[in-house]
C-alpha positions as CSV (number, residue, x, y, z in Angstrom):
1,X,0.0,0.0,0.0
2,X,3.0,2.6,0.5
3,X,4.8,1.5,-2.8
4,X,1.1,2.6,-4.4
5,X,1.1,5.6,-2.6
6,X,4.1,6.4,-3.6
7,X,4.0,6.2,-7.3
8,X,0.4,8.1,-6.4
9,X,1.7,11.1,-5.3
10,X,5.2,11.0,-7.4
11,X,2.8,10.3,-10.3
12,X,0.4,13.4,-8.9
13,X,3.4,15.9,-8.6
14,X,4.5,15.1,-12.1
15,X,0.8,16.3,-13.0
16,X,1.1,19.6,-11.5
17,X,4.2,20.4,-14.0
18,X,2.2,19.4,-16.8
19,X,-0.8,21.4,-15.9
20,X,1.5,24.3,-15.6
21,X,3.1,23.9,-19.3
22,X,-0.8,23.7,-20.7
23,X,-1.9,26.8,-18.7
24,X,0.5,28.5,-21.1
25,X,-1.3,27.0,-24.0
26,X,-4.6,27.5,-22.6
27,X,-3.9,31.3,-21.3
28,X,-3.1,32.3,-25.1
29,X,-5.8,30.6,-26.9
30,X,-8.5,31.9,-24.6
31,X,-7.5,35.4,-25.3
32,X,-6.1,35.5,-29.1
33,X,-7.3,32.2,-30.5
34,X,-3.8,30.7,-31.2
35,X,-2.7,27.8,-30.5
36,X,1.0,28.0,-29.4
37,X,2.6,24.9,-30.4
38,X,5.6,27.3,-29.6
39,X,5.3,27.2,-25.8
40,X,7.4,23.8,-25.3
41,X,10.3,25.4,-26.6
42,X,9.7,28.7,-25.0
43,X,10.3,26.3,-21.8
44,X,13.2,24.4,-23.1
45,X,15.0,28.0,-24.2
46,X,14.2,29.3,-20.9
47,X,15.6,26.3,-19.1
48,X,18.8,26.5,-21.1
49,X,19.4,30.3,-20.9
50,X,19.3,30.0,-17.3
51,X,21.1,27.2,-17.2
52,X,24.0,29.0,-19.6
53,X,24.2,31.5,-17.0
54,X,24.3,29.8,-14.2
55,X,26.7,26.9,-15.5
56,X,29.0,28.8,-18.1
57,X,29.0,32.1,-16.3
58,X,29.0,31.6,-13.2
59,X,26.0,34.0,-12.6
60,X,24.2,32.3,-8.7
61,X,20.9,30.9,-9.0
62,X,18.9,33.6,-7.4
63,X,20.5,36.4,-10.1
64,X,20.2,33.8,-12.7
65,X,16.6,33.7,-12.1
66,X,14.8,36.8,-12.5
67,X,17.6,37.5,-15.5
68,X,15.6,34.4,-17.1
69,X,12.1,35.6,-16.4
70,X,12.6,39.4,-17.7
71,X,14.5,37.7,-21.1
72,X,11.7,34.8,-21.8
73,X,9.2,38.1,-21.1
74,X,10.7,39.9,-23.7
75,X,11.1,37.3,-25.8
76,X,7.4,36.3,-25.4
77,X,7.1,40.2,-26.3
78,X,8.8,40.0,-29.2
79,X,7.1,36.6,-30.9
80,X,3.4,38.6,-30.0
81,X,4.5,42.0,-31.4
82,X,7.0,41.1,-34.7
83,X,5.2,37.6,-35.7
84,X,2.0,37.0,-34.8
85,X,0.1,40.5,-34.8
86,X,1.2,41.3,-38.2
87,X,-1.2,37.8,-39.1
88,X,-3.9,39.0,-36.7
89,X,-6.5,38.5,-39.5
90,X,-5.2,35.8,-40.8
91,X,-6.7,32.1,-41.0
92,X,-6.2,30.1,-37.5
93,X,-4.2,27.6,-39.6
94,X,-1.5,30.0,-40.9
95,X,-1.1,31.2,-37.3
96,X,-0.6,27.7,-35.5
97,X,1.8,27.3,-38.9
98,X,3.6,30.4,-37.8
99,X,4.1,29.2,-33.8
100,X,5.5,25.8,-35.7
101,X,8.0,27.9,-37.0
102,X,8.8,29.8,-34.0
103,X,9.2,26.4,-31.8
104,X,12.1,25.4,-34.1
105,X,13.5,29.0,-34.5
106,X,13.8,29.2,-30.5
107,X,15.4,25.0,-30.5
108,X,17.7,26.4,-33.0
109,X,18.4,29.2,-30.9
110,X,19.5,27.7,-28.0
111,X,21.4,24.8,-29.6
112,X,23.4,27.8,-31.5
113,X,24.3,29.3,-27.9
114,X,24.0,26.4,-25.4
115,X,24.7,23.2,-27.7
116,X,22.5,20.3,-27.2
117,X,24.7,18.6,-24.5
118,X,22.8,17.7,-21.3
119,X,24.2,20.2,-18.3
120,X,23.0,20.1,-14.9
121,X,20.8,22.6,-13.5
122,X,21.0,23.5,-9.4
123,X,18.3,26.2,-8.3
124,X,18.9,25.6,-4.3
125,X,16.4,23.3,-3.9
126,X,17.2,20.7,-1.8
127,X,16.4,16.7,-2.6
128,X,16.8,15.2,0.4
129,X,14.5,11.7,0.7
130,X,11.3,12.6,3.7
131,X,10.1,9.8,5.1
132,X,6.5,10.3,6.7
133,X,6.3,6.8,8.3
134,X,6.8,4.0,5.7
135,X,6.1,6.8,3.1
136,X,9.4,7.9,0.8
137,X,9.1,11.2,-1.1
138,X,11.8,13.3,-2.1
139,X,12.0,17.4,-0.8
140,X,12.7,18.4,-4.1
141,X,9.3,17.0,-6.0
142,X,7.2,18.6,-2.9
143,X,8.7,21.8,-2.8
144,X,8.7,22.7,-6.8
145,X,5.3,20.8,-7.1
146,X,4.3,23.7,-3.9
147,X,6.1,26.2,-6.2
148,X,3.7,25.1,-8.7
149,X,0.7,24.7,-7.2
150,X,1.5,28.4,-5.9
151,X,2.2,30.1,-9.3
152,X,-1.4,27.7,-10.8
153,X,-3.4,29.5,-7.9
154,X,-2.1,32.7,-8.6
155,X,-3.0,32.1,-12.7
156,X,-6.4,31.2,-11.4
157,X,-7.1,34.7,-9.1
158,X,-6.0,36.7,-11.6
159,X,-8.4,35.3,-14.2
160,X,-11.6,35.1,-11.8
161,X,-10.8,38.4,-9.6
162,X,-8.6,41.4,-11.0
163,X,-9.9,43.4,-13.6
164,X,-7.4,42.7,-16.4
165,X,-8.3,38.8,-16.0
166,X,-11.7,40.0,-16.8
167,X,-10.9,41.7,-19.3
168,X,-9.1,38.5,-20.9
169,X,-12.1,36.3,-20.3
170,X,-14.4,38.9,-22.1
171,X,-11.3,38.9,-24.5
172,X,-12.0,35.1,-24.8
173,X,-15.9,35.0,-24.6
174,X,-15.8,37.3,-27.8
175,X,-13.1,39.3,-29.6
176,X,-15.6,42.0,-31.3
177,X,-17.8,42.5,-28.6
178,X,-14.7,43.5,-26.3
179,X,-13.3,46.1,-29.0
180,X,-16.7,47.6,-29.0
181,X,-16.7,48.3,-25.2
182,X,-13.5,49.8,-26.2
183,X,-10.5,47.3,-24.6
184,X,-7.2,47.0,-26.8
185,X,-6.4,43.4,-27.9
186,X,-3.3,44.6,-28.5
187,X,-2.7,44.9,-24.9
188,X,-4.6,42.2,-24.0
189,X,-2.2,40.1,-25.9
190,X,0.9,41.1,-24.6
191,X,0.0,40.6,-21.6
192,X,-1.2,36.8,-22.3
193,X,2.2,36.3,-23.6
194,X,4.4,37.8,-21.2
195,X,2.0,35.0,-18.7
196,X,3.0,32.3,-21.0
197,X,6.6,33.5,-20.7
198,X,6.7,33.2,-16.8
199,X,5.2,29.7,-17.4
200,X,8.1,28.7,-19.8
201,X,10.6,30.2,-17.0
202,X,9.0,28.0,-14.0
203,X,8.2,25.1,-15.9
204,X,12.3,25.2,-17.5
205,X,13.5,25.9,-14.2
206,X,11.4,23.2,-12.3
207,X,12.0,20.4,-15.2
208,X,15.7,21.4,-15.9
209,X,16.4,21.3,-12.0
210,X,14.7,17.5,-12.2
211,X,15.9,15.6,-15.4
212,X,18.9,18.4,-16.5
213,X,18.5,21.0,-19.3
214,X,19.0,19.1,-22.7
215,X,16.5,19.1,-25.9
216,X,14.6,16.1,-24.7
217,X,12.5,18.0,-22.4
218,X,10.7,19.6,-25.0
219,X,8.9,16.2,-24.8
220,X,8.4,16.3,-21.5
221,X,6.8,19.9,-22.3
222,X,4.7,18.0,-25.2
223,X,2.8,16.2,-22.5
224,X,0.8,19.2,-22.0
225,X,-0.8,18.5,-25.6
226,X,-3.0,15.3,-24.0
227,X,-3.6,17.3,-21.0
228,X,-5.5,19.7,-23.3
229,X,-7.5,17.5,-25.3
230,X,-8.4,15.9,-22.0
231,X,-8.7,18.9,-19.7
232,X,-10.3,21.2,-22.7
233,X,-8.8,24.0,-24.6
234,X,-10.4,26.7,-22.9
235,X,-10.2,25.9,-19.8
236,X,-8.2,26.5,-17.0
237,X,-9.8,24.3,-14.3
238,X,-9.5,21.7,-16.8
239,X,-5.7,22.2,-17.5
240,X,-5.4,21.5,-13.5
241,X,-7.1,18.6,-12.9
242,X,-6.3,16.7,-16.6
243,X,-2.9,17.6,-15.4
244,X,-3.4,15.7,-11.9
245,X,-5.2,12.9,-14.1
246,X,-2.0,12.5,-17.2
247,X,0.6,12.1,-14.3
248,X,-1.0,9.8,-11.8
249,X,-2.5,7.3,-14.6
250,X,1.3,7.4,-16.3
251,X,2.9,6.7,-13.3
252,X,0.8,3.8,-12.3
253,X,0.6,2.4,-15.6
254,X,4.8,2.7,-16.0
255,X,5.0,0.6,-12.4
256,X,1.9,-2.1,-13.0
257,X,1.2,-2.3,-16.4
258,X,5.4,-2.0,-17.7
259,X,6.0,-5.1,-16.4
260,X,3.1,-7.0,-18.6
261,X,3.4,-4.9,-21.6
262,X,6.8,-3.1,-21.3
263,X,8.4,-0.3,-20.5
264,X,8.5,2.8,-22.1
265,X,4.6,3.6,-21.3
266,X,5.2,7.0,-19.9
267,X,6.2,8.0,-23.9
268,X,3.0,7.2,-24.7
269,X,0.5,6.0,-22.0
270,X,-0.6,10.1,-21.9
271,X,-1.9,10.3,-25.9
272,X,-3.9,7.1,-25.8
273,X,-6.0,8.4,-22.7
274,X,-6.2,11.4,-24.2
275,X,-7.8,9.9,-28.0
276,X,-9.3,7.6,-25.7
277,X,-11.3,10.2,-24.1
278,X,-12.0,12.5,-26.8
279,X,-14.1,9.7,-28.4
280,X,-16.1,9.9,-25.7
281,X,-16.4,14.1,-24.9
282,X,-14.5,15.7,-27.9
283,X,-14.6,19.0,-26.6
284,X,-12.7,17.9,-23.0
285,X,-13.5,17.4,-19.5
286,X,-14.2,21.3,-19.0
287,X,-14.7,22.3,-23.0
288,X,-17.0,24.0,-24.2
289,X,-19.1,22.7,-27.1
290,X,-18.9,24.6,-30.1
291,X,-21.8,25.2,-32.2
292,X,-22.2,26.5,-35.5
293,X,-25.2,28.4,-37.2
294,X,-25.4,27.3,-40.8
């Protein structure tokens, strides 16, 4: 019963950090409509830019940090304000084209400044093993999946209670109806994107500081994508608690169903729920239904 509860709870803090890469998907197609296949390798580039400067130049963590957040910010800034605005009218296909391109841009990027060794990545977290009774858990997954949890909370109160996440969800309800009450898009999406930037820093930092900064976690950012399609596209509750769902049923499936089957089930174990599901409720846990008038 304590092995189960521990590949429970490992399995439910993994969730957390991939709820937290999809709220950066979810937070910029709510407000502009786009999907941002981009926002793995915003957290991969932020992950190795803070890793550059805290391995190869010697910058400490807690400099390193907020360096990190104010560059993936501008850089969020700058993919928003040269890219994508100029194809604000454009069909939603030639935008998710465009954020193809920027995902490889911002791999190439990195790889031309960091290389695509794996590096180590120490933020002063400890990872010292807890024991609470017969139960093992490890410092480091409770404290970043508390980090987590923190920063989702936040997300979620700025959406529901200050004025400018009001403004987003109007934003999101209906992108016409919010220009004529006279709110700028414009600013609406910057700020969505400098949001999905401080995602990309936490979830780089948090995953670089667990497996090491190298390219390969830009599939660990990927399992966001059946966290979506479970969760919903729209919706933020749903990003949480698919999230919660996608890590705990990977974990137990890696530790009871990899011996029968074999391993390797955490590369895919997350898609097949996910087209599993969306036979059942297309539109997600939380979705809304779309309906056309013909």
């Amino acid at each position: 019963m304590m092995f189960f509860l521990e590949v429970l709870i490992g399995g439910l803090l993994a969730g957390v950090m991939y709820a937290l890469v999809a709220l950066g998907f979810v937070l910029i197609f709510k407000a502009s409509g786009i999907f941002n296949f981009a926002q793995a390798a915003m957290v991969l580039f932020a992950a190795m830019f803070m890793g550059g400067m805290h391995n190869d130049w010697g910058l400490p963590y807690w400099l390193a940090i907020p360096i990190t957040l104010v560059i993936m910010i501008g850089v969020a800034w700058v993919i928003e304000r040269v890219v994508l605005r100029p194809m604000v009218n454009q069909e939603p296909i030639i935008l998710f084209m465009s954020t193809i391109g920027i995902f490889f841009a911002l791999i190439g990027f990195a790889e031309i400044f960091w290389g695509s060794r794996s590096r180590t990545l120490d933020v002063g977290i400890p990872s010292d093993p807890i024991f609470l009774g017969d139960l093992l858990l490890q410092s480091y997954d409770l404290i970043t999946a508390a980090i987590v949890a923190a920063l989702v909370v936040g997300l979620v109160l700025f959406s529901q209670k200050t004025r400018m996440g009001r403004v987003l969800r109007a934003v999101a309800d209906d992108h016409q109806a919010a220009q004529s009450v006279g709110i700028k898009l414009s600013t609406v999406w910057v700020v969505v994107w400098s949001i999905a930037g401080l995602v990309a820093v936490v979830a780089g930092i948090v995953w670089g500081g667990a497996l090491g900064v190298q390219p390969v976690m830009v599939d660990v950012a990927f399992k966001a994508l059946p966290v979506l399609l479970l969760g919903g596209l729209t919706s933020i509750p749903g990003a949480i608690v698919a999230g919660l769902i996608i890590g705990a049923g990977e974990a137990l499936a890696e530790v009871y169903l990899g011996p029968i089957i074999g391993g390797g089930i955490d590369s895919w174990f997350a898609y097949i729920i996910a087209m599993a599901f969306m036979v059942w409720r297309p539109e997600g846990l939380f979705g809304e239904k779309i309906i056309e008038r013909i």
